[in-house]
Structure formats: C-alpha cells, structure tokens
N, C-alpha and C positions, 0 to 999 in steps of 0.2 A: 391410735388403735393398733395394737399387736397383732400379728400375722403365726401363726404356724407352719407357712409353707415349707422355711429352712427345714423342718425338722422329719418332714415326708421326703421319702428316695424320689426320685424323676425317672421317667420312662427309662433314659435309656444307664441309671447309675447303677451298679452293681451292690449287690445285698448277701452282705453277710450271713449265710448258713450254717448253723449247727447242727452235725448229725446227733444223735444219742447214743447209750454207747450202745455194743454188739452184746444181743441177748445168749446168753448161752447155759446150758444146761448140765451141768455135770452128773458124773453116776451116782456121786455119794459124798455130801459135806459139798458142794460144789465145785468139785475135782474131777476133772476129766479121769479117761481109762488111763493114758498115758501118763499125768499127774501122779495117780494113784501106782501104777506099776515103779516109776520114780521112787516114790514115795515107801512104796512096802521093803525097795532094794536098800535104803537106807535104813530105815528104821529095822530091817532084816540084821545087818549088819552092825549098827547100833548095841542090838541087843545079844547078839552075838558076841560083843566085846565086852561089855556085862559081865556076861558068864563064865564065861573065860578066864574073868579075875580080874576085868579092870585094869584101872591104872595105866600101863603104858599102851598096850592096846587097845585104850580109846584115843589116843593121842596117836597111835600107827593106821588106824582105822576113822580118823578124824577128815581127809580128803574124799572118804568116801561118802561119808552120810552127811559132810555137810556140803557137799558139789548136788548131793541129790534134793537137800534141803532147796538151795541154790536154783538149780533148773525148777524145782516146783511150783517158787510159789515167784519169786522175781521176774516180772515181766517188763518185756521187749516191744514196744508199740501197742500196749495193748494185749498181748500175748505172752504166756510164761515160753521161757527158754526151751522146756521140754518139746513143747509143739512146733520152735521150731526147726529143732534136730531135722526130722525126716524132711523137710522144704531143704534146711541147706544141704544134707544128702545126694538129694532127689538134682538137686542145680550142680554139686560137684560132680554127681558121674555122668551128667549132660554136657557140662565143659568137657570134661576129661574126653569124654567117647566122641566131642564137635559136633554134636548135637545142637547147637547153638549160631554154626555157623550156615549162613546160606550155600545151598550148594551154585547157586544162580543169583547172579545181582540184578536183582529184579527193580534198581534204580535205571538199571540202564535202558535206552531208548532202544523199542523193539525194531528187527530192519525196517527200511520200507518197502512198504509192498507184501508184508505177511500179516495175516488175522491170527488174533491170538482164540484160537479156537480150540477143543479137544478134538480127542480122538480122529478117526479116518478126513476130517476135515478142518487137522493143521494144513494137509498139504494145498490147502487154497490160495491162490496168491492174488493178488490188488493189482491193476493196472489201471492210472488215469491218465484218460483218453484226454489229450494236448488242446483238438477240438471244442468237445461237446462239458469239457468237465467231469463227465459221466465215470462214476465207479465203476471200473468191469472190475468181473469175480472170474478168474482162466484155476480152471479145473483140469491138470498136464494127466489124470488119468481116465478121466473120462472124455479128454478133449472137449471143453467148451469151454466162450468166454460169454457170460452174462453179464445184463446191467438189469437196474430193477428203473421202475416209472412208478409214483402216485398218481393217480388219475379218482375225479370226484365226478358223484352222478348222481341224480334224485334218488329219491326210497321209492324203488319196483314198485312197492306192496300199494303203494297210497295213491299208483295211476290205475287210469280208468283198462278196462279188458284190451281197448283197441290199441292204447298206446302201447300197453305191456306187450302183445305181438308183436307192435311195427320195431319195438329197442330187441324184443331177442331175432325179429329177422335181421334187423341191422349188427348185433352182436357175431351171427352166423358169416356174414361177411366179412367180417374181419377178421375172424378166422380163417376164412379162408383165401383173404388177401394175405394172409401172414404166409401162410402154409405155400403160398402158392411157388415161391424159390423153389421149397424142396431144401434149403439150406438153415431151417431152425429146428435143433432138438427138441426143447423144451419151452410151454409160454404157459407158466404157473400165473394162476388168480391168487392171489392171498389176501382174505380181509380181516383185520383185526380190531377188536375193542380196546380203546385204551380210557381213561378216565380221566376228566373235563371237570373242569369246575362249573359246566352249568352257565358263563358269562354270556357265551354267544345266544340260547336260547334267551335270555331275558331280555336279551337289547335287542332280539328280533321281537318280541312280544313287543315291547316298551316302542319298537319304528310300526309294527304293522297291525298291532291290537288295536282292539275297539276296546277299553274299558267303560261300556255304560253304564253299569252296576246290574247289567241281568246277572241270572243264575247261569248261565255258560259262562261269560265272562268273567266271574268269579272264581268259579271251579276252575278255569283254566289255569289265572292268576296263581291261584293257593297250590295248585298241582306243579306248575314251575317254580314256584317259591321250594316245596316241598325237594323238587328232584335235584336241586342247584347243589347239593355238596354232593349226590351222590353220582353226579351227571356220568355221560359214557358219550364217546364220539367213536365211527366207523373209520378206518383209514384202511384205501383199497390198492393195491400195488399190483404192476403187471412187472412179471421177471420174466426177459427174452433171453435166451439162450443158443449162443450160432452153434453149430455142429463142425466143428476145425475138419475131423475129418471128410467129410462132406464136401467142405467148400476151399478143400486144399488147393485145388488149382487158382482159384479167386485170389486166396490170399497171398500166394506165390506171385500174381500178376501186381497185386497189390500192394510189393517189398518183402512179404515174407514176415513170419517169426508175429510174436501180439502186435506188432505195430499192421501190417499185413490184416491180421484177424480184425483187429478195431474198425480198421478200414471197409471193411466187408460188411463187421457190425453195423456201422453208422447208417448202409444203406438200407438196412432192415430194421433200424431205428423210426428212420424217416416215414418208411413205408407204416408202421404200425400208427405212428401218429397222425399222416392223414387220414388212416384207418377209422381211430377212435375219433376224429375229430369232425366226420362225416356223420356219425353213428350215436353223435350228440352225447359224447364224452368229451371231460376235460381232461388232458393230461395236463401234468404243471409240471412236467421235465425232468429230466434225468436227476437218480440220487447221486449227489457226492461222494468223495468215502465217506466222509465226515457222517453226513445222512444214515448210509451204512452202518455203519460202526454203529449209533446211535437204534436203531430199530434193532440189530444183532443183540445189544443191552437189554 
C-alpha cells in the first residue's frame, strides 16, 4: 500500500514561495515617465544626426542614443537602469554628506541606572534598593525617590452597598496612615487594562461552574467562549513617593545621599502595606526595574 505522506511539507518544514512579478503601469507603450524621457533624449538626438547628414555623426552621436537605448529598456533586478539612477543618487549624496552613519551607537549598553525615556523625564535616574529589590525612580529635580506596588482587589461594583462603605472607610485609612509622617509627596492610583487571553476566566468557569444544561448556564458558557480572544484583565499599582526635601534630616541620620533616601523609603514602604493589608488589599511587592521597564513599554 503506497503512502503519500513523503510528498506533504510537515509542520514544522519550510515552503517554498513564489512572489509574482510587480504590477506596474507605464504612461504609454508600458514606459514609465522616466523611461520615456530617456527615451525621447535619444531618439531626440538620433534624429538629430539624420539630419545633419549622417554618416559619421551617427557614429559621434552613437554613445548617446545607444546608453539611453541601454538605461531603458535593460533591466536590473527587475527594474530598468533608468529608475535606478535617482536611488543610486539619492544613496551617494547620503554617503557623501554621512547621513549613513550613526551619530550614537545605539549597540551600546545604556548606563545603569538611567530610563531611556524622552523629553523632561531623561533626567530620571534607577536606584535598586540592596534590601527590598524594589525599583526606586529618584527624580534630583523635583526631589523624590519613588517605587511603584501592584496590589489585587475584588470588583467594587459586584459588592453588596454595605461592603462597598466598609472597603472606601478602610481605603480612607490608609490614607491617612500614609499621610500621617508628613514625609510622602506623592501616592498615585494607576489602573490599567491590558489584554488577556481569556485563560484564567474559563478555568475559573471549568473549577466553579455548574454546567446543568439550563439556559443561564449556557449563556454563560457561550459568553466566555465568546469574550476569550478578546478578553481584558485590570492591573492596579500604588506609586509611593518620599519627599527628599522633607525628610532631609531622616535621610542625613540615615547615611545620607539615595542610599539615606532608600532608607527612609523602606520605612513608609512598610507602613503602607500593613496599610493595605488591614484594608483587605493584597499587595504582591515591590516592582523590579525589570517590572518597571516592562509596564514603562
């Protein structure tokens, strides 16, 4: 019994493509502008020599109408010679002028300890704190050194009235446990949507679903099934921000200089997460740079 599987590619073998060729349109006869301006110089001069009387000046005039024959209709990959005059042009007075060259070798590994960011917020600089791991972000013009947290919390919207009070009185406390040094500038909320494949909804369906075959259970099914390529997940960060000015004397006691500032931080670190952690938030720790850098993308 003969087989034809030799003669089928396999998953993973590579397959031969053939483009077609490039459609293109000419003005007239199927001759580009350029073509045809070629074209008229020649036969311009051609005929020129004709008239003239022939004979030796079509033989003096011979370089010129048959270079422009030449460039018209002889092609180069694909391409007649006339088209691509202005390209190699266009690339000699880009050499010539080092238009070509990098003015920055952007092979090279950037320092450490700087974000490669635009505008007024190059001047950010990275410090990782020995301790905690934690990415601080030290801002030398506004004096502060930040670190950011992820922290996960049910959906507000889907608890009952009395719960939704008792998480924003507990939310109000922790603000004001933060606040309460007098040594944090800034404690930014940031929530953002990013997009999910949808995995985690169906293997939560798949552990905690009833599938009996009612009509809820159904529409539930077909609605997860439905939203799995388009899915969307919340991701909620708290950015603490010590105030250097502020808490200069701390830091001074502290050694002095980011290591100093760290120092300071770490203890309003602390504070904020038995904060949240009272308040029936999870934090799950300080970001990395690495983290950083990553969400900054």
């Amino acid at each position: 019994m003969s087989s034809t599987n030799h003669d089928r590619p396999t998953a993973g073998e590579l397959v031969p493509v053939k483009f077609s060729r490039l459609t293109r349109r000419g003005v007239l006869l199927g001759l580009s502008l350029t073509q045809l301006i070629t074209l008229a110089i020649g036969g311009a001069t051609l005929i020129g020599a004709f008239y003239a009387g022939g004979g030796m000046l079509l033989a003096y005039t011979a370089p010129i109408w048959v270079l422009a024959a030449a460039l018209t209709w002889i092609p180069i990959a694909g391409r007649p010679i006339v088209e691509w005059l202005p390209i190699a042009c266009w690339w000699l007075w880009r050499t010539t002028g080092g238009q070509l060259l990098y003015r920055h070798r952007i092979v090279v590994p950037r320092p450490v300890g700087t974000l490669a960011l635009p505008g007024d917020m190059a001047r950010l600089r990275e410090y990782t704190d020995p301790d905690t791991s934690a990415g601080m972000i030290h801002d030398p013009h506004a004096a502060t050194l930040t670190v950011v947290c992820e922290v996960t919390h049910p959906a507000f919207v889907l608890l009952d009235p009395g719960e939704q009070e008792r998480r924003v009185s507990s939310w109000g406390r922790v603000l004001a446990t933060v606040c309460r040094s007098g040594r944090i500038a800034t404690l930014q909320v940031l929530e953002r949507t990013l997009p999910d494949s949808g995995t985690g909804l169906a293997e939560w369906w798949a552990t905690h679903g009833t599938p009996d075959g009612s009509w809820a259970a159904d529409t539930y099914a077909e609605l997860i099934d439905r939203a799995g390529p388009a899915g969307e997940r919340h991701a909620t960060t708290l950015s603490l921000s010590l105030d250097m000015k502020t808490s200069a004397r701390q830091i001074r006691t502290a050694g002095g200089g980011i290591r100093g500032a760290a120092a300071v931080l770490r203890q309003e670190m602390n504070t904020l997460v038995a904060a949240l952690r009272s308040a029936d938030l999870s934090p799950s720790g300080w970001l990395t740079p690495g983290q950083i850098a990553v969400m900054l993308r």
